[in-house]
C-alpha positions, 0 to 999 in steps of 0.5 A: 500500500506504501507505493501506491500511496507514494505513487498517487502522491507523487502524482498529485503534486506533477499535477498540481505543477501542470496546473500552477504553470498552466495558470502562470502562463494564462496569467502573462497572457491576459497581462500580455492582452492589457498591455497591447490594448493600452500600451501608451496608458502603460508606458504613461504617455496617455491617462484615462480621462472622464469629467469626473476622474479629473475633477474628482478623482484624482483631486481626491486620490492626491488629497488622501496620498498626502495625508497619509505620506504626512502622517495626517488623517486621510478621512477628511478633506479641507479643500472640498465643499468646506472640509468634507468626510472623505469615506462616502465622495466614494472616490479612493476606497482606502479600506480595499488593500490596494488603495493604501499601498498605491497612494504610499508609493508617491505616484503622481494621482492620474498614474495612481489611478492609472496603474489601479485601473490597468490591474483590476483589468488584468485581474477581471480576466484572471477572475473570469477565466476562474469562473468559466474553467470552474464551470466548463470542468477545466476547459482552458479555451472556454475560458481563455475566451471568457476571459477576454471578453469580461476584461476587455468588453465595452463594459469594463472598459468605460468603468475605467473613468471610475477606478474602483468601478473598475475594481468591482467590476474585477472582483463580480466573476469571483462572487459568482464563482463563489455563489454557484459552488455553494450547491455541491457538496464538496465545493460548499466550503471553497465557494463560502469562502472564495464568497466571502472575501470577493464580496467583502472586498466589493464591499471595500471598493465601496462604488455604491452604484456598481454594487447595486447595479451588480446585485440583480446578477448575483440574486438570480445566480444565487437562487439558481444555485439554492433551485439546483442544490440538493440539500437545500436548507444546507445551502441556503444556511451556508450562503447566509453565511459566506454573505455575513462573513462578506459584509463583515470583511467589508463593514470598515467602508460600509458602516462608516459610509452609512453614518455619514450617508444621512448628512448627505445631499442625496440621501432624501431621494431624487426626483424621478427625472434626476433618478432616471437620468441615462436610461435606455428608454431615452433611446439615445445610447441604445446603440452602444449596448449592442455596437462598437459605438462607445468613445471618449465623446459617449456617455459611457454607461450604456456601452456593452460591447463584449466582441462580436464572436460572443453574439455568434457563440452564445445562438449556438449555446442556446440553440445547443442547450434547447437540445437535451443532447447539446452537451451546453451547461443548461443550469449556468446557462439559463441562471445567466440569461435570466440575469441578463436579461433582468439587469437590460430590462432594469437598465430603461429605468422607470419606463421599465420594471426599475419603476417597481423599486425605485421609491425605496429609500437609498435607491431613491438616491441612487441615478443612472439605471442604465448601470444595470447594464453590468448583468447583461454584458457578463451574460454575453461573454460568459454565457457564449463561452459555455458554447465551446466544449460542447461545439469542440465535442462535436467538431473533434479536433477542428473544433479544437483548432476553431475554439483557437481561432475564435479567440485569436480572433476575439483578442485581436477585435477588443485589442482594437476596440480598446485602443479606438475606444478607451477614455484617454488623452495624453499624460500631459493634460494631467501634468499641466499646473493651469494659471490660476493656481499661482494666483490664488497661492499667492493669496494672504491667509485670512484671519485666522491664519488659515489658506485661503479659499476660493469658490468656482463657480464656472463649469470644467472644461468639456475636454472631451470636445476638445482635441488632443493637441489643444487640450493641455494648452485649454487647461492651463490657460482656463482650468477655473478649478472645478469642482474638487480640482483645486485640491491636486493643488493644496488649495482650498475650495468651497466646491467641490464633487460628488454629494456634499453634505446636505447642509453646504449643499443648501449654502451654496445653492443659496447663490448669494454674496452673503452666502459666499462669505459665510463660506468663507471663499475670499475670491469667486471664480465666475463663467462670464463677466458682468458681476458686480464685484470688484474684479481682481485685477491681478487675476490670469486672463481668460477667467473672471475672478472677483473679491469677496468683500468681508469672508468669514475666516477659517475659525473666529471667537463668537459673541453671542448665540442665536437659538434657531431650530436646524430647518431654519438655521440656513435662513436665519444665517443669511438674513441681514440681521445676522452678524456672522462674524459675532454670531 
């Protein structure tokens, strides 16, 4: 019995190194098809762009890797909306591993978000080549196609003008992954933890509005795997499990989000046009659901393109799985396109069945429904992957050599797509210092000896509209700061991006001088001329900057109190009366 025992050992560990190598290989050539996609955002030549990665993001990203390099707090930022609670902007999840470790590394904020961005690429087609080879019984060409398609689909690509959407997005194969082995008995351990952790670290990565628009697909994949379980009562207990064991990996971002979330702008709701805003039932980005259409000049969430071989692969999947001979997963594959389909008929918001939910509270504040779209893409490129084996089977050794072509073929359609298509200008539109940032550098602390700050109230450039070549030259002629921008500067903004707190949010859509100065903001920085401000007359050309006459400063001594209750503390404050700088 010894040698045979030995024996099967040593076998066991011979495969077990086939497989590591196998997988070692797959590895570098996903990392091979990233770097041929964005070989100039590689080398730094380019940088993906969206409004709101440059006047958002990176400001954010910039904020926090200061803090934390001087050793300061990175959980609340003084340049944004009067000084704001970083965790719920949503913009750099410093709770999700990676975060921390790319912000201490000293790289400029667009590279930092860059590189962020570039791996969970990668990693997107690691998890989804994972979750295909899981599914298909080790099939390597199944999955290498999935693979390709989920990374590199029209999806995944516009997500890169949020980083940690791109994150979420990397981590959905792996969920689901860990949810469909959850009903066999002997994976139900594996799949509860391999649950656990790419759940919590969704949770980590803390975009609110890819979790919700991720939830549809793992739901249906979730009750398709209870439905197809043997022992039900055993699965669902070890389901309610893994998502515990989830939530808690993630409650550092979840809790801390939620204590904040009741002080927010948006947390009593939006009205139902601000809430639908981007649906498919708009008609105008249909086309990218189904087409190459998508670009830096589209709006991004609607593009879905995974390849045009996944339309080809998942007719025959499904023409395969109505036959009982097929050889196509039926169970995957139904569970698949019932998500699919729920996640595209979500996406037209509340001319849809989205209408049913979305009164709710918390998703009453959540907008862009056409985000849903995440379900449908991933049912395209995994679900035409299960067509393979059982085409393969039938064809014999052709199929093997056809399966190789269509991937070879795949790789070289999204390699394209992506190079036409993805959200970049060149590195320099980053790099430039636009002109007003010398000027309000300059500026005296006010009287508490604090920086200055300043409020914007001109919209940022459209740089999309813009052409390469003039690009960097627009932002440093008239860059006004937008939004957050000011803090890639050290400045301090009154603005700023994403949800304010509900009670600045009300300061500063008062719209008033008084308003301005009870912000604090010693220069305004307006759209076009004709204020009645005196203008600052050593301000760059091109943009319209105005005194504030008597801002309030950073901090002062009050002489008395007034008692208001809190809904009218906001009026009280801007009635002439008032003396802001005793009261």
């Amino acid at each position: 019995m010894l040698p045979a025992t030995t024996e099967t050992l040593s076998a066991r560990i011979r495969a077990g190194r086939r497989e590591r190598a196998a997988l070692t290989v797959v590895a570098l050539a996903l990392g091979t098809l990233v770097l041929l996609a964005f070989p100039l955002v590689v080398s730094g030549d380019r940088s993906f762009l969206h409004l709101d990665l440059f006047y958002e993001f990176t400001p954010v990203w910039h904020a926090a890797q200061q803090a934390l390099v001087a050793g300061d707090s990175p959980f609340w930022l003084a340049g944004q909306y009067c000084g704001h609670p970083l965790l719920f902007t949503q913009e750099v999840p410093l709770f999700y591993p990676l975060a921390p470790l790319l912000l201490l590394s000293g790289l400029p904020a667009h590279r930092l978000t860059d590189v962020f961005t570039l791996f969970h690429f990668w990693l997107a087609g690691v998890s989804a080549f994972l979750l295909v080879r899981d599914l298909t019984g080790r099939h390597v060409g199944a999955s290498l196609f999935a693979a390709i398609a989920w990374m590199l689909s029209a999806r995944a690509l516009q997500s890169s003008i949020w980083p940690s959407s791109v994150a979420t997005m990397a981590l959905l194969p792996l969920c689901v992954l860990g949810l469909s082995r959850l009903g066999r008995p002997r994976c139900r351990v594996s799949g509860a933890g391999t649950l656990a952790i790419a759940g919590g670290l969704s949770i980590l990565t803390w975009r609110v509005q890819s979790l919700w628009s991720s939830l549809p697909l793992l739901a249906t994949i979730a009750i398709a795997t209870v439905l197809r379980s043997r022992d039900r009562r055993r699965t669902v207990a070890t389901l309610v499990i893994a998502s515990c064991l989830g939530v808690g990996l993630g409650a550092p971002a979840l809790l801390t989000s939620a204590a904040v979330y009741p002080e927010t702008s948006r947390a009593g709701g939006l009205d139902p046009r601000a809430r639908d805003f981007g649906a498919l039932s708009e008609g105008k980005q249909i086309d990218q659901v189904f087409l190459p259409r998508d670009g830096l000049k589209r709006w991004p969430e609607a593009a879905a393109y995974p390849g045009v071989l996944t339309y080809l692969l998942l007719a025959a999947a499904l023409v395969l799985a109505l036959r009982k001979s097929g050889g196509v997963d039926r169970g995957s594959l139904a569970a698949l396109a019932v998500a699919g389909a729920v996640s595209l008929a979500l996406a037209f918001g509340e001319a849809g069945p989205y209408r049913l939910i979305a009164d709710v509270p918390v998703v009453r504040s959540l907008r862009v429904p056409a985000r849903f779209l995440v379900g449908w893409s991933f049912f395209l490129a995994i679900g035409s992957s299960l067509a393979i084996p059982a085409l393969e089977r039938r064809l014999g050794r052709s199929g093997r050599v056809a399966t190789g072509l269509a991937i070879a073929f795949l790789a070289g359609d999204l390699v394209l797509h992506a190079r036409r298509s993805a959200p970049t200008v060149p590195g320099e539109v980053y790099r430039v210092e636009p002109r007003i940032v010398e000027y309000l550098r300059r500026l005296p602390p006010d009287a508490s000896g604090a920086s200055p700050r300043y409020l914007t109230l001109a919209p940022g450039l459209p740089l999309p509209a813009i052409t390469d070549a003039s690009r960097a030259d627009a932002v440093e002629a008239l860059e006004p700061l937008a939004h957050a921008r000011g803090m890639l500067y050290g400045l301090r903004g009154v603005s700023g991006g994403g949800p304010a707190l509900a009670r600045t949010d009300a300061l500063l859509t008062a719209g008033t001088v008084r308003a301005a100065r009870l912000a604090g903001a010693q220069r305004i920085i307006l759209p076009e001329p004709g204020s009645p401000l005196p203008a600052a007359g050593d301000a760059p050309p091109g943009l319209f900057v105005h005194l504030v006459p008597d801002s309030l400063p950073s901090a002062f001594v009050a002489q008395r109190t007034v008692q208001a209750p809190a809904a009218r503390s906001l009026e009280v404050a801007l009635q002439g009366a008032f003396d802001p700088r005793e009261t």
